[in-house]
C-alpha positions as CSV (number, residue, x, y, z in Angstrom):
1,X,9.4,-25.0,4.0
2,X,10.6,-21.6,6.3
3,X,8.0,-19.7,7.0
4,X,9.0,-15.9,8.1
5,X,7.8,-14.4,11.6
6,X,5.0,-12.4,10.1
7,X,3.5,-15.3,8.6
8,X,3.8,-17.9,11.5
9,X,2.2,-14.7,13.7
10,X,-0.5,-14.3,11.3
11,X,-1.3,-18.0,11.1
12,X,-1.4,-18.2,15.4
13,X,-3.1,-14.9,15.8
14,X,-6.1,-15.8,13.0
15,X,-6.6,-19.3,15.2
16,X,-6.3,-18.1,18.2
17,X,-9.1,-15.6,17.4
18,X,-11.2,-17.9,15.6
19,X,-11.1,-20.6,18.6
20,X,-11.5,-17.7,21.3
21,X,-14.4,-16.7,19.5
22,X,-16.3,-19.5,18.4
23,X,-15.7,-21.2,22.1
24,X,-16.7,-17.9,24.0
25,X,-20.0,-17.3,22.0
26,X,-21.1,-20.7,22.4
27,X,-20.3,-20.9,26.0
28,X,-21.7,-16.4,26.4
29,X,-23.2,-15.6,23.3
30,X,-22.4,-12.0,22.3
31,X,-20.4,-10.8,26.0
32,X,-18.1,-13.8,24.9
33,X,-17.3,-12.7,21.3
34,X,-16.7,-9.0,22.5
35,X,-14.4,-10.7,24.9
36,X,-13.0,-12.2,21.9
37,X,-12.7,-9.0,19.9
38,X,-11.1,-7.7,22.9
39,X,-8.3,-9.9,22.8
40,X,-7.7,-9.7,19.4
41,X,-7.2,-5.6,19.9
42,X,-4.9,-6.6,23.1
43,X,-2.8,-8.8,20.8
44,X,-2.9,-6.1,17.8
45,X,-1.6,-3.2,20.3
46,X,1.5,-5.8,21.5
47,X,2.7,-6.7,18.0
48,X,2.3,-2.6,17.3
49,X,4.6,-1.8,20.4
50,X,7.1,-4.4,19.1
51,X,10.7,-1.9,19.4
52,X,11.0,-3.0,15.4
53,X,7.7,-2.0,14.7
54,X,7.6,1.5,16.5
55,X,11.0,2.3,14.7
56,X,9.6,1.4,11.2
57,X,6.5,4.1,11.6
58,X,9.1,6.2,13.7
59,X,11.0,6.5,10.1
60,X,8.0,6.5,8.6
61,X,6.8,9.7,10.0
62,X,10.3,11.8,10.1
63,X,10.2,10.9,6.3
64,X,6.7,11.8,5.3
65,X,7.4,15.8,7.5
66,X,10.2,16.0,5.8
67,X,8.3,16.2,2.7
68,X,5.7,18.0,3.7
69,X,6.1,22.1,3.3
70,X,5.8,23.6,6.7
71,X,5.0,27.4,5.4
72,X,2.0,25.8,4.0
73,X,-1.3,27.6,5.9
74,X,-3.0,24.6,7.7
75,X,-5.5,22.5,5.5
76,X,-8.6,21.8,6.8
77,X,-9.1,18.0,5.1
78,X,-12.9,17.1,4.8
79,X,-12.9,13.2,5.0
80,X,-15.2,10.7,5.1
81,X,-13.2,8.3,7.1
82,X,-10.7,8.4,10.0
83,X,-7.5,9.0,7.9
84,X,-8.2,12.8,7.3
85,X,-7.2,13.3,10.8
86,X,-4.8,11.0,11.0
87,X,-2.9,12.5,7.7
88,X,-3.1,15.7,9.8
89,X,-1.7,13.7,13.2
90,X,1.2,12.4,11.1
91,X,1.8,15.9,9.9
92,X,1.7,17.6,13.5
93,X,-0.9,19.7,12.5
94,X,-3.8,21.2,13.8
95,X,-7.1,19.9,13.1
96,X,-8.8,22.2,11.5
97,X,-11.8,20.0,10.4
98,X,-14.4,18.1,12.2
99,X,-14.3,15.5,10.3
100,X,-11.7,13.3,12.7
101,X,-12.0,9.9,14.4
102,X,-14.8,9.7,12.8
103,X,-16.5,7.9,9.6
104,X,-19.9,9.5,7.4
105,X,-21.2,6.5,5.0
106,X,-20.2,7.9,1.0
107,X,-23.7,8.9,0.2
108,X,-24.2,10.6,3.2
109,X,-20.6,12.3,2.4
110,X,-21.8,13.6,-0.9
111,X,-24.6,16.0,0.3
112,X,-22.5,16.8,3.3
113,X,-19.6,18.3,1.3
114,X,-21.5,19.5,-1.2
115,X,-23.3,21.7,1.3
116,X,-20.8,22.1,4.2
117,X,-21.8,25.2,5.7
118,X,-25.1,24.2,5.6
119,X,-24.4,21.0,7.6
120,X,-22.2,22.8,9.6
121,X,-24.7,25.3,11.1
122,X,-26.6,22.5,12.1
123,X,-26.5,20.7,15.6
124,X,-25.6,17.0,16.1
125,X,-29.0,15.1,17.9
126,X,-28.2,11.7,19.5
127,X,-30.4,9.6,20.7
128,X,-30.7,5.9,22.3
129,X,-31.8,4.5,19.2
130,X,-29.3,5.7,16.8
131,X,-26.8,4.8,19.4
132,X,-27.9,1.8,19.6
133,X,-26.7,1.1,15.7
134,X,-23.5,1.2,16.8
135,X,-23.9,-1.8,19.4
136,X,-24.5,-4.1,16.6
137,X,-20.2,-4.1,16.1
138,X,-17.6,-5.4,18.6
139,X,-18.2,-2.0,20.2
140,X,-20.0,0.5,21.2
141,X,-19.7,3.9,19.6
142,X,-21.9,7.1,19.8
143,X,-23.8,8.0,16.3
144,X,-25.7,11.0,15.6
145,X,-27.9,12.8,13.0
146,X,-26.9,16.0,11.2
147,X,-29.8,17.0,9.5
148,X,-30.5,14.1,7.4
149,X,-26.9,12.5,7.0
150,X,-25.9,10.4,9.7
151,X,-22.2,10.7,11.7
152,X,-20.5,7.7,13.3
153,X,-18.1,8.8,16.3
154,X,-16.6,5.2,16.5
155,X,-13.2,6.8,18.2
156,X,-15.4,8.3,21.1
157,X,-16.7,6.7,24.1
158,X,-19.7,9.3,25.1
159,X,-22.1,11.5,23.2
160,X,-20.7,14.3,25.2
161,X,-17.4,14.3,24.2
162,X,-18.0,13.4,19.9
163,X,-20.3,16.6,20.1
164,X,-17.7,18.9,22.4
165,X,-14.9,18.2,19.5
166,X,-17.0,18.2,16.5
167,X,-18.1,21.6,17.9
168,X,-14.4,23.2,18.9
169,X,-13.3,21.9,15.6
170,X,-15.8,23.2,13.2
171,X,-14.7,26.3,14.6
172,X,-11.6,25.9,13.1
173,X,-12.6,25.1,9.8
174,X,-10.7,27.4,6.7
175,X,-12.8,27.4,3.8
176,X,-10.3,29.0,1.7
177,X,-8.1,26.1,2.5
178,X,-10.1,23.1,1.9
179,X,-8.5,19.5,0.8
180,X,-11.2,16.9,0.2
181,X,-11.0,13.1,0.7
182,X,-12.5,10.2,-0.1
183,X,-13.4,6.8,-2.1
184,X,-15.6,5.9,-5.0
185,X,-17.1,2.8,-3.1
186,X,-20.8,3.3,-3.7
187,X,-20.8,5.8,-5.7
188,X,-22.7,6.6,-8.8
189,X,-21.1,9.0,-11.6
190,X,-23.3,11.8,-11.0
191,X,-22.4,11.3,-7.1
192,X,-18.6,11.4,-8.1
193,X,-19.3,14.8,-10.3
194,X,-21.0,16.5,-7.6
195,X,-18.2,15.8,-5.6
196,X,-15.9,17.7,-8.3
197,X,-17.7,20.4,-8.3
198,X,-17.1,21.7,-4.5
199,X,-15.3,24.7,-3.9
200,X,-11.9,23.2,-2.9
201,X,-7.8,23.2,-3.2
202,X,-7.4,19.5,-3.9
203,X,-10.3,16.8,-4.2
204,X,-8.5,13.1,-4.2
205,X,-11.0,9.7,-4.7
206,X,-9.8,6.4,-4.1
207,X,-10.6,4.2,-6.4
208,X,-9.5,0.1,-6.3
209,X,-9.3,0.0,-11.0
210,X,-8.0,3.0,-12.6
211,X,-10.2,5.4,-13.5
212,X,-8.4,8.0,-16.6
213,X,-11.9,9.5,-17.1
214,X,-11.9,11.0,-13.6
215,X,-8.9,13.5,-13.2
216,X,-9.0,13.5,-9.2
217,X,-8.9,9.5,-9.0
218,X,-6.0,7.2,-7.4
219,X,-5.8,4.3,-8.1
220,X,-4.8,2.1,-5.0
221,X,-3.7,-0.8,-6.7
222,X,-3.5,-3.1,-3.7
223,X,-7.3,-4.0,-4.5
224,X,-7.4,-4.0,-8.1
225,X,-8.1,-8.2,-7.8
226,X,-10.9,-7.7,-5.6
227,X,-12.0,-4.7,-7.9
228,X,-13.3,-2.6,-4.7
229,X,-12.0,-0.8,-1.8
230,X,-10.8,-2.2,1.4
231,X,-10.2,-1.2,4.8
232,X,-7.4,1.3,4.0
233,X,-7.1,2.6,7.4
234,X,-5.7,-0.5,9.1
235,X,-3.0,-1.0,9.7
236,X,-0.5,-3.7,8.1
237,X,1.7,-6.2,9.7
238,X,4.7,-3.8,9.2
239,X,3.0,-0.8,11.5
240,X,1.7,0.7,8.2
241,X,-1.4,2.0,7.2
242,X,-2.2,0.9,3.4
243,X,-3.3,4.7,2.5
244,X,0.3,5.8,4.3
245,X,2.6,3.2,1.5
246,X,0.3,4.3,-1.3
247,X,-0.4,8.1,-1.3
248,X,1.9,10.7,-0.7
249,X,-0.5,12.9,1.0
250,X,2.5,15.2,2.5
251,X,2.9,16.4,-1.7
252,X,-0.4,16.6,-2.9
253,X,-0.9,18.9,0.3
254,X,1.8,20.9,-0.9
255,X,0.3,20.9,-4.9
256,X,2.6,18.6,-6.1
257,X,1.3,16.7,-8.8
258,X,3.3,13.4,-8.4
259,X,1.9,12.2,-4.7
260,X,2.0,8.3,-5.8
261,X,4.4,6.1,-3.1
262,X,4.8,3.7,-6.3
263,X,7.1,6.4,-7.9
């Protein structure tokens, strides 16, 4: 049987891992599995600067800005995961949100976009202890409190630096031009309805099972089997994201109401 060279990688890298990592916690307990971790990311970074990889998200990009209408003002996208500022990256645009390299758990999300300005006049308080949550993963992130919702800065090394952009880019922030983004992973109805009734141009919710009755949902129909949400930031095999070869975010930006990759 031929297998193809995305396969036969996957097979090696997932052994390699699972070997470096059992072997290195055994011998170092948790330095060893970071070391692991590590060289998983090392690996991930080489297959991502592959020459045929680079030129697939290359095309990739030069395809979704040429859809995307440049006389547009600049959104400010209110996400509760990394991809609003990466949608903005692939764009070349400006970020005009806070909300970037950064995640806020759904609940959390709710009261936070419900009651933006609100949270927004508040200041971000870290500490040791919350910090300290963010140990617990293969790395170490800074985390904060805003008021009573909690903000994980896992793209920043230092407390410093999380609060310095959160703070320059909250400045930014055009609430006449608001775009809203998130999923419906842990969320109740009544959540989901508060959700529709912020103040907004476009509210989209990711959903893994089609959901008629709510008229901002997607359907991401990669997960329909496992009947919840994945990680849709991560990247694929190919160089591409599974939010970037599902949603069209360069048309529902502009209004459009067919923003599906499917079609």
């Amino acid at each position: 049987m031929f297998f193809g060279k995305n396969i036969v990688f996957s097979i090696c890298f997932d052994i390699m891992v699972y070997v470096l990592s059992c072997v290195h916690f055994v011998e170092t307990g948790r330095r060893g599995l970071i070391m692991a971790f590590a060289w998983k990311e090392w690996m991930k970074k080489a297959w991502f600067a592959l020459p045929r990889i680079k030129e697939r998200h290359n095309l990739y990009i030069s395809n979704i800005r040429s859809q995307y209408n440049y006389n547009n003002d600049v959104p400010s996208i209110i996400c509760s995961s990394c991809i609003g500022g990466l949608i903005s990256h692939n764009l070349g645009l400006q970020f005009c949100s806070p909300t970037v390299n950064l995640w806020i758990d759904n609940q959390d999300f709710v009261r936070f976009a419900c009651n933006l300005e609100e949270y927004l006049q508040k200041e971000l308080v870290f500490n040791e202890d919350i910090e300290n949550l963010g140990q617990s993963k293969k790395e170490e992130f800074p985390i904060a409190k805003l008021g009573d919702i909690t903000v994980y800065f896992n793209h920043y090394h230092t407390a410093e630096e999380a609060a310095a952009k959160w703070n320059e880019r909250k400045q930014r922030i055009r609430y006449d031009n608001l775009f809203l983004i998130t999923d419906d992973n842990r969320l109740t109805d009544e959540e989901i309805n508060r959700l529709q009734s912020v103040p907004c141009k476009r509210f989209i919710l990711f959903t893994a099972r089609p959901r008629p009755e709510i008229d901002n949902s997607f359907w991401m129909k990669r997960y329909s089997k496992i009947g919840y949400l994945g990680n849709y930031n991560n990247r694929d095999r190919d160089g591409l994201r599974e939010f970037e070869k599902s949603f069209n975010y360069a048309r529902w930006l502009n209004g459009e109401n067919d923003f599906s990759m499917d079609n």
